[in-house]
N, C-alpha and C positions, 0 to 999 in steps of 0.2 A: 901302500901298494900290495904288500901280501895278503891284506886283507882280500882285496878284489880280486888278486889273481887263485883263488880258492876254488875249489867247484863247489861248497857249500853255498859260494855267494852267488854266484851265479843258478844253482838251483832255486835258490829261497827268493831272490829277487824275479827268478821267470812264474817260478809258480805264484808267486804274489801279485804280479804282472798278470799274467791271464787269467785268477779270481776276477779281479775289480775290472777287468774290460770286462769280461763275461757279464759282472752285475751292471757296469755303466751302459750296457745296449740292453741288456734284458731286462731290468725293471723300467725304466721311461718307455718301451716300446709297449710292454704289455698296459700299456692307459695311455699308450697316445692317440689325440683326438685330432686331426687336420685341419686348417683355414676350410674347407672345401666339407669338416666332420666324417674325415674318412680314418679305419684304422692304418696304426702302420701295416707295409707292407714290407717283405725282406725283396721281393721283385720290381719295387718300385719307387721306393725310399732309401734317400740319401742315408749314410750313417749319421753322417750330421746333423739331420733334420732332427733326432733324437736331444738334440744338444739346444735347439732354436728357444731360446726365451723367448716366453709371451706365446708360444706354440706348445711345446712339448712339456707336457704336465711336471714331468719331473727332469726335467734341462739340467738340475743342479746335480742330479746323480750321474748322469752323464758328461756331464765338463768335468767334474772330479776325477770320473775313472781315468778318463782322458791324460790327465793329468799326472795322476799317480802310476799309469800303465809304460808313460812317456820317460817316468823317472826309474822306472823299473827296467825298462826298454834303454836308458843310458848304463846303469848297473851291469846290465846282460853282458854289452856291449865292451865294457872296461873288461869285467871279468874276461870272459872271452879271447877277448883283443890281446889280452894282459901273459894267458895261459899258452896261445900260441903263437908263436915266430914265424918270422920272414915279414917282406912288405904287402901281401896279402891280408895276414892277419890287421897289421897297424893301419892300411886303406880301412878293412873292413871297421874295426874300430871308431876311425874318425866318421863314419859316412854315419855309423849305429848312432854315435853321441848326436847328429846333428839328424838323427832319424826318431830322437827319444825329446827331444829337444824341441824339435818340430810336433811331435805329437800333442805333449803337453802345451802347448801354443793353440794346437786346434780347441782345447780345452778353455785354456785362458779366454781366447777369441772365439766364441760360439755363432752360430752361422745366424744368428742375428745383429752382427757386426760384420758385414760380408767381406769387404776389402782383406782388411788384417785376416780373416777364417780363411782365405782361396789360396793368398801367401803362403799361411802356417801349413795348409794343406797340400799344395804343391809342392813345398817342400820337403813335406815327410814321405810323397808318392817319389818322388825325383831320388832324395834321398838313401828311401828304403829299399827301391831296385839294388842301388850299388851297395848298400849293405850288407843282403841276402848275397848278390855276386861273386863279391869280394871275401865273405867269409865262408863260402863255399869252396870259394877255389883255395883260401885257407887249409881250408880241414882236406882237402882232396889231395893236394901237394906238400904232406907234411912232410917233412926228412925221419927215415931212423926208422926202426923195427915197431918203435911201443910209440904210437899216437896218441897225442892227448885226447882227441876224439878219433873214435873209428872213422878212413879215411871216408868207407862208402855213405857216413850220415853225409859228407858233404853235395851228394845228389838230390836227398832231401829238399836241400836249399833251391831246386831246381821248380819246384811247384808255387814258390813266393815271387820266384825273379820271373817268372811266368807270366803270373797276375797281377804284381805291379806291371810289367812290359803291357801286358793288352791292356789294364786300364790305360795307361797315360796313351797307347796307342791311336784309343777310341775319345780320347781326349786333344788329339793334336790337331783333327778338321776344325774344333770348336773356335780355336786360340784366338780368329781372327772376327768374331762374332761381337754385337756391342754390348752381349752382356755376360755375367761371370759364368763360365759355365757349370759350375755348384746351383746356381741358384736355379731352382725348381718353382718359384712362387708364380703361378700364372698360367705354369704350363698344363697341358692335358696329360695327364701319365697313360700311358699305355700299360697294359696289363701287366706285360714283362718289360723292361727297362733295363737293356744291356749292361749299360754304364752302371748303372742301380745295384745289380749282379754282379758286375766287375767289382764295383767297388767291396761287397761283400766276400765275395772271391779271396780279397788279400786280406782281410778282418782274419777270414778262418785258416790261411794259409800262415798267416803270421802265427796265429796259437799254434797250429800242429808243430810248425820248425822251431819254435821256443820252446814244448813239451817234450818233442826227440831229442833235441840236444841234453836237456835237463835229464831224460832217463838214460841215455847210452854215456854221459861226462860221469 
């Protein structure tokens, strides 16, 4: 346990965490080719799509980062969890583990196995809101003079719990639809792709809030 409750482990594990997601979206999208021979788009392409065997040229570099980003993403989460107190902190903790947990799942299950992928991913959008929440209002509400994180990084946390909230937002008409609403195969994409953009939205909100805590901890 003192291991993780360190802030070296928690830096080493965020910054190793946001490398291999950064390379898991950015080398398969720079060669990816579409059912339809379209390239990726970041306006109109799922993250997952990135991940689609038998689709995305390099799928395996993508379900890996996935993976390793997810295990990094529990790491963060212990450390973190571990460093500050009250029931805040240990919410946010449990929701991270089953936020990091879930992610590496989207991995294991690439969105060419759709059922198990919409679960793994629901889980980690459901999840990750109360993550970002809880460890916000963590770091905002500490007790005592000397914070373990400066109280005001906990507004930060305010730009993830944001874009998780409007994605699953712009997700909740779908629910009762007969098909997953991940799945894009078929569809006409429109130019821009809100959902598309949301979902991206929380990709780059997640790096910034795992980067500022790692520089101000």
């Amino acid at each position: 346990m003192n291991f993780l409750a360190r802030p070296e482990t928690l830096i080493s594990a965020g910054i190793v965490g946001v490398i291999v997601g950064l390379i898991g979206v950015t080398v398969p999208s720079r060669v990816y080719i579409g059912t339809r021979g379209q390239k990726y788009s970041f306006l109109n392409h799922y993250i997952s799509e990135l991940g689609e065997i038998g689709v995305s040229r390099f799928a395996w570099v993508f379900n890996l980062g996935m993976i390793l980003a997810g295990i990094c993403t529990v790491i963060v989460s212990l450390s973190l969890g571990l460093m500050l107190t009250g029931f805040w902190a240990k919410a946010g903790l449990v929701f991270g583990v089953a936020t990091g947990i879930s992610l590496s799942l989207v991995g294991v299950f690439p969105m060419s196995n759709m059922k198990p992928h919409v679960l793994a991913a629901t889980a980690f959008f459901r999840s990750g809101l109360l993550m970002f929440l809880f460890f916000s209002l963590a770091i905002v509400l500490q007790a005592g003079k000397n914070p373990v994180v400066p109280r005001a990084t906990g507004l930060v946390g305010i730009i993830p719990v944001l874009s998780f909230g409007v994605f699953l937002g712009l997700m909740w008409p779908m629910r009762n639809q007969n098909r997953e609403p991940l799945d894009a195969a078929g569809l006409n994409r429109p130019r821009a792709w809100k959902l598309c953009i949301s979902e991206w939205s929380i990709f780059f909100a997640f790096i910034f809030w795992i980067l500022v805590i790692a520089v101000v901890i």
